[in-house]
C-alpha positions as CSV (number, residue, x, y, z in Angstrom):
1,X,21.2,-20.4,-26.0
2,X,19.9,-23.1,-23.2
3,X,17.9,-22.1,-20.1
4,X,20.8,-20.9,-17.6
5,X,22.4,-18.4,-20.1
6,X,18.3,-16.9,-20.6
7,X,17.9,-16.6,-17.1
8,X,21.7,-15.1,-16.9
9,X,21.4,-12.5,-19.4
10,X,17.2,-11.9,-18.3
11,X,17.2,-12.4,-14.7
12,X,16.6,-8.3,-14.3
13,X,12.9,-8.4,-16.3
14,X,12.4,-11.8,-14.9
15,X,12.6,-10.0,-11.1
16,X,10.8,-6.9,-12.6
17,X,7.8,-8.7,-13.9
18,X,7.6,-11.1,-10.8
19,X,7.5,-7.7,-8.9
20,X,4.6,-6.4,-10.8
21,X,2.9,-9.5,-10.4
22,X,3.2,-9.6,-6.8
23,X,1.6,-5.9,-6.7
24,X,-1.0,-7.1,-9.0
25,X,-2.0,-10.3,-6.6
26,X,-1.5,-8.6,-3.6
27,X,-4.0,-5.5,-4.2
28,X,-6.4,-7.8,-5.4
29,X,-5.9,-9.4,-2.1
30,X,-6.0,-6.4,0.1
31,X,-9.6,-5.5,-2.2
32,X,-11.3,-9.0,-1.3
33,X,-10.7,-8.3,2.6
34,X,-11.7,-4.8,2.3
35,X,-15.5,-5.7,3.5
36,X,-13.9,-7.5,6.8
37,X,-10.9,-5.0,6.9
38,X,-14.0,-1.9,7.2
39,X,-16.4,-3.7,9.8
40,X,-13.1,-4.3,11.8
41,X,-12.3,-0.5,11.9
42,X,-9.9,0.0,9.7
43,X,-8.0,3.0,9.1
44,X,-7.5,4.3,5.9
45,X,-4.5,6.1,5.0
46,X,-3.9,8.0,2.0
47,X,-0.2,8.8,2.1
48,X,0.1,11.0,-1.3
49,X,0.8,14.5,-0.7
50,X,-1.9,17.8,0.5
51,X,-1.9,18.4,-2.8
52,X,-2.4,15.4,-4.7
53,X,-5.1,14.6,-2.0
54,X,-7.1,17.9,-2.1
55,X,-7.0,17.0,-6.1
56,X,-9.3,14.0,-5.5
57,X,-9.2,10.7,-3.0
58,X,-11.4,8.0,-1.7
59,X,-14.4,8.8,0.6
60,X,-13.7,7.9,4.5
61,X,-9.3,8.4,3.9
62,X,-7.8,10.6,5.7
63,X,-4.5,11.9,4.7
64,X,-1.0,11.7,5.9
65,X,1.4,12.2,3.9
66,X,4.2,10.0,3.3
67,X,6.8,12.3,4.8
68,X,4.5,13.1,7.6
69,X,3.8,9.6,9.3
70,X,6.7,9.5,11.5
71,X,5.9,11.9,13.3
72,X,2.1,11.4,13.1
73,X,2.2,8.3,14.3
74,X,0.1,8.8,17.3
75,X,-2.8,9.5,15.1
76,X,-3.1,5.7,14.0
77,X,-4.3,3.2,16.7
78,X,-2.2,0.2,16.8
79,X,-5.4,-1.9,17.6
80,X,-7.1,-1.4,14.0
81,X,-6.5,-2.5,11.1
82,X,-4.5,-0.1,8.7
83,X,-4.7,0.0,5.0
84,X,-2.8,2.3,2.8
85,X,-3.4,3.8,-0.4
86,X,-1.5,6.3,-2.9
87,X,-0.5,7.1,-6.4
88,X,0.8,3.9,-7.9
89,X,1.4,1.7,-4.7
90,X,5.0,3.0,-4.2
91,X,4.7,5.3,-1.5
92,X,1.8,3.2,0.1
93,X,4.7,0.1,0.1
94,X,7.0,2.1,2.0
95,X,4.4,3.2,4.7
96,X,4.0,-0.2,5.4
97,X,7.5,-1.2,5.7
98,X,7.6,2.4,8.0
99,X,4.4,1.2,10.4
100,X,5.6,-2.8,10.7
101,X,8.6,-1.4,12.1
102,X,6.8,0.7,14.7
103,X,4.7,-2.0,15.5
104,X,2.0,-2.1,14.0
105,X,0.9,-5.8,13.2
106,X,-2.2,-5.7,10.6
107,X,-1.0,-3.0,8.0
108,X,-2.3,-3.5,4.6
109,X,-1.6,-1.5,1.0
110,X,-4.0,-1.3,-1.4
111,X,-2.1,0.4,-3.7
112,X,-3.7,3.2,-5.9
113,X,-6.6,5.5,-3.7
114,X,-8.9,4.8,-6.9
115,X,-8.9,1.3,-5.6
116,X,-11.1,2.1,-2.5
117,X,-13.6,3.6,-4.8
118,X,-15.7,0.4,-5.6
């Protein structure tokens, strides 16, 4: 089997690793600015649910739930940095996709809460 029929028959675990790694590389991004990110102002936004908050999150998040934002949207400041956090990154990704379209220019995602920890 050469090289085109691999990627062919592969191309679906090829695009789910290269997704994984972009997660990987881009929360370790998102942690390096974290110092800058906090003496700038950021916000940060746990979007997992009441629940899953009350169970346990980072010190100096505030929640709003996924389902929520829309409608809470005058709670953020669009001056300010933003930077999400949830469960597994998921619901974090799509609050970022959900606040660039309102607008808001410097949104970051962490990915999981445990990540603001250290």
């Amino acid at each position: 089997m050469d090289l085109p029929d691999l990627f062919q028959k592969y191309w679906p675990f090829l695009a789910l690793g290269l997704w994984f790694a972009y997660k990987w590389w881009n929360s370790k991004r998102v942690i390096a600015m974290l110092p800058e990110l906090r003496k700038n102002g950021a916000m940060l936004i746990d979007v997992r649910s009441a629940g899953e908050f009350a169970s346990g999150h980072a010190p100096g998040t505030i929640n709003i739930p996924l389902q929520e934002l829309g409608s809470r949207l005058g709670e953020i400041p669009k001056s300010s940095p933003v930077v999400l956090c949830c469960a597994s990154g998921t619901r974090s990704g799509m609050a970022k996709l959900l606040l660039r379209t309102k607008g808001y220019s410097m949104v970051h995602n962490v990915g999981t809460w445990s990540k603001l920890l250290g």
